[in-house]
C-alpha positions as CSV (number, residue, x, y, z in Angstrom):
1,X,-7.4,4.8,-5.7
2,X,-9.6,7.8,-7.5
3,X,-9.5,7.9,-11.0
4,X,-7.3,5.4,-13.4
5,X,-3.8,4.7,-13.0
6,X,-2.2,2.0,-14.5
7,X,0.4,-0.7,-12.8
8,X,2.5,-2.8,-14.4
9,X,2.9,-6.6,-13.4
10,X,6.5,-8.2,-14.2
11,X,5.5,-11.8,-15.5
12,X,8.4,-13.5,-16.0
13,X,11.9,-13.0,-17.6
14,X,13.6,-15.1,-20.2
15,X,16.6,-15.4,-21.9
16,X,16.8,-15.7,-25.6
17,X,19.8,-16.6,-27.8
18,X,22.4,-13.7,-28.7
19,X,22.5,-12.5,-25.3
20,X,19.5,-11.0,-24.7
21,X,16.8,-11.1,-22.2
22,X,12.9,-11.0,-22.8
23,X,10.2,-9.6,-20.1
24,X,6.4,-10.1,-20.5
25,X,4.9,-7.4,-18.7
26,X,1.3,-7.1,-18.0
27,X,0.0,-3.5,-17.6
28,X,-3.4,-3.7,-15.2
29,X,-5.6,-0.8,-16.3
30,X,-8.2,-0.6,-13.1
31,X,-11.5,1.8,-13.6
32,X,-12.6,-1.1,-10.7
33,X,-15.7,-2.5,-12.5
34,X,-13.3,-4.6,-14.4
35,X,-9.5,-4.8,-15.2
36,X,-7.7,-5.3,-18.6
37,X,-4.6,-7.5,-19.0
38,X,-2.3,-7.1,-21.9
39,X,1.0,-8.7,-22.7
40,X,3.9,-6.9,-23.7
41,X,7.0,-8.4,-25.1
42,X,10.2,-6.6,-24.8
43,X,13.6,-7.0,-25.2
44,X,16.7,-5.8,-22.8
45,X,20.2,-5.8,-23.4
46,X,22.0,-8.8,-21.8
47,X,23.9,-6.3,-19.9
48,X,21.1,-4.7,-18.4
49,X,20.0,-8.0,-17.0
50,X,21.5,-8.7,-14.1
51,X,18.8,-9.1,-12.2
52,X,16.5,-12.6,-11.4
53,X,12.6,-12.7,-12.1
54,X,10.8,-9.6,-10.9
55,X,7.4,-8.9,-9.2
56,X,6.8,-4.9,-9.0
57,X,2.9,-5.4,-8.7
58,X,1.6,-2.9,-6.2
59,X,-2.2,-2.2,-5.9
60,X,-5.0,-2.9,-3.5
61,X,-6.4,-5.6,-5.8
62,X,-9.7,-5.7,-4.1
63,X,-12.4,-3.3,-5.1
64,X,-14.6,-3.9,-2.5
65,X,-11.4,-1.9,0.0
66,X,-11.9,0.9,-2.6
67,X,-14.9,2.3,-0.7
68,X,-14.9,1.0,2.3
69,X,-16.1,3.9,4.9
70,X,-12.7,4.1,6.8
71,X,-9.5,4.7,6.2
72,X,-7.1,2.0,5.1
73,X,-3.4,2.9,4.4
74,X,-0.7,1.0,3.2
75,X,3.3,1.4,4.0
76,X,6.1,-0.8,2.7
77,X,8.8,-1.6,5.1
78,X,10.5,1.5,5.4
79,X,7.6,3.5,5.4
80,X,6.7,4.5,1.7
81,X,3.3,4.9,1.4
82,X,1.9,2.3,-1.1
83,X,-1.7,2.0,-0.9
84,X,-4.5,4.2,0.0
85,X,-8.3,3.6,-0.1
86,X,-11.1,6.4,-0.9
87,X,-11.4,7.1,2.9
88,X,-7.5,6.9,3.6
89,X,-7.2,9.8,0.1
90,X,-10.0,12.2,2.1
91,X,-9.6,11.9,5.2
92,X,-5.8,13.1,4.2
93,X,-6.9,15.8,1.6
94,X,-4.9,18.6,3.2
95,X,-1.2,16.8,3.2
96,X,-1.8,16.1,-0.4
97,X,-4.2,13.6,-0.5
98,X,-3.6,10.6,-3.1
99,X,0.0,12.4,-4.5
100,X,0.8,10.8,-0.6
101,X,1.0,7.4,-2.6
102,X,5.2,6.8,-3.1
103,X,5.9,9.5,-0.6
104,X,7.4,8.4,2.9
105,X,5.5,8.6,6.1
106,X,8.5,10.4,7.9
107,X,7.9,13.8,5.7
108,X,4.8,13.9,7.6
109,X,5.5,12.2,10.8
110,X,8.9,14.7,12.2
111,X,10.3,14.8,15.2
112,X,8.9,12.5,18.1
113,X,5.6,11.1,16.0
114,X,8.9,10.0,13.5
115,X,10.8,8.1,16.1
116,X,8.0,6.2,16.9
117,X,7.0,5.5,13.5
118,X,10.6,4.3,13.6
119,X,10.1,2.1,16.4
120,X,7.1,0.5,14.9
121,X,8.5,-0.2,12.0
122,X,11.8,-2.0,13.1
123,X,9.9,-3.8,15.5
124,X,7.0,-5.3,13.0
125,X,4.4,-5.7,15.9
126,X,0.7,-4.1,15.7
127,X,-0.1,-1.2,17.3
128,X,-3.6,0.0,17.9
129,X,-4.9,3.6,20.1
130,X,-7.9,6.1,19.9
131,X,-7.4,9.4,19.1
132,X,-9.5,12.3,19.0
133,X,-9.4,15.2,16.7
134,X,-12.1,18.0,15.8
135,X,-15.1,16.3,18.1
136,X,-14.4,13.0,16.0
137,X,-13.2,9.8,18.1
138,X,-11.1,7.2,16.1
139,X,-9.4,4.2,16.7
140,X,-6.1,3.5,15.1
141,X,-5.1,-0.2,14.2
142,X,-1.8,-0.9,12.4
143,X,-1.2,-4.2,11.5
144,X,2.3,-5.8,9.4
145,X,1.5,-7.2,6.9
146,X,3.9,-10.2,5.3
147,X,4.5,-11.7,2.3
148,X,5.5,-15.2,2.1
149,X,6.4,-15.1,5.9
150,X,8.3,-11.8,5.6
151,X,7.5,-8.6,7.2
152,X,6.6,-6.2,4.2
153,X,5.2,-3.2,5.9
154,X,2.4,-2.0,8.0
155,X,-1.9,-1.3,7.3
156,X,-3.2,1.3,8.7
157,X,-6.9,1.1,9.8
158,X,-8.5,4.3,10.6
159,X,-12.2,3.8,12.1
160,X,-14.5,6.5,13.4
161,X,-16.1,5.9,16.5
162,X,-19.8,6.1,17.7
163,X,-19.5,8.7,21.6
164,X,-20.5,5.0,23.0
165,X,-18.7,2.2,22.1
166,X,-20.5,-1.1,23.6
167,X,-18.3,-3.3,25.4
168,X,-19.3,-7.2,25.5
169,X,-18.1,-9.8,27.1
170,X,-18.7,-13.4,25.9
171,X,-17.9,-16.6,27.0
């Protein structure tokens, strides 16, 4: 999330006459004060086409998430790591900060901390805890996330909490 990138955003796909296939890509360029669409036209082989339309769009297309002041962490289905915010990139600096986007959680989660990653995952159900590392209290919420009524993954929500955290109970 720091810095440019581009992502690309499959349109649609057509079919043209002598067998082959057109795609209309739109490359997003963010520097998130703005973003810039461009269409591309390219051809494919009819033999490379056998494939329906795609979607590969993957971005957190909300700037307002960009700086949020806690962590927010996105993971596809099987655990590839797909979105990170500014928070999510510093608060994990040390394991490689944003070059974590595309990697899998499970090269940094071994052993037991993978097996319930595993668990979470195959199950699709939220799990929240606190945690509390160097002095610093934090609440973990992860929540799946779906797309069109099916599971896609998980969000991570990493929140620092105050020593005292009021407690209120309304009606």
């Amino acid at each position: 999330m720091t810095g440019n990138r581009i992502y690309f955003k499959c349109s649609y796909l057509t079919m043209h006459n002598r067998g082959a296939a057109g795609i209309y890509i739109l490359p997003v360029k963010w520097n998130w004060q703005s973003q810039y669409f461009i269409k591309l036209r390219c051809f494919i082989p009819a033999e490379l086409t056998t494939f329906a339309a795609i979607n590969t769009e993957t971005t957190m297309e909300q700037s307002w998430l960009k700086e949020l002041p806690f962590a927010i962490t996105v993971c596809d289905k099987d655990g590839k790591i797909l979105e990170m915010n500014d928070k999510s990139v510093t608060t994990f600096e040390k394991y490689g900060g944003e070059k974590l986007l595309g990697q899998s959680l499970f090269e940094c989660h071994p052993g037991e901390s993978g097996e319930k990653l595993a668990a979470l995952l195959s199950s699709g159900k939220t799990n929240c805890y606190t945690i509390e590392k160097a002095g610093i209290r934090k609440m973990i919420y992860q929540s799946p996330w779906f797309e069109k009524g099916e599971f896609m993954g998980f969000v991570e929500l990493s929140l620092q909490l105050p020593a005292e955290v009021p407690h209120f109970i309304r009606s």
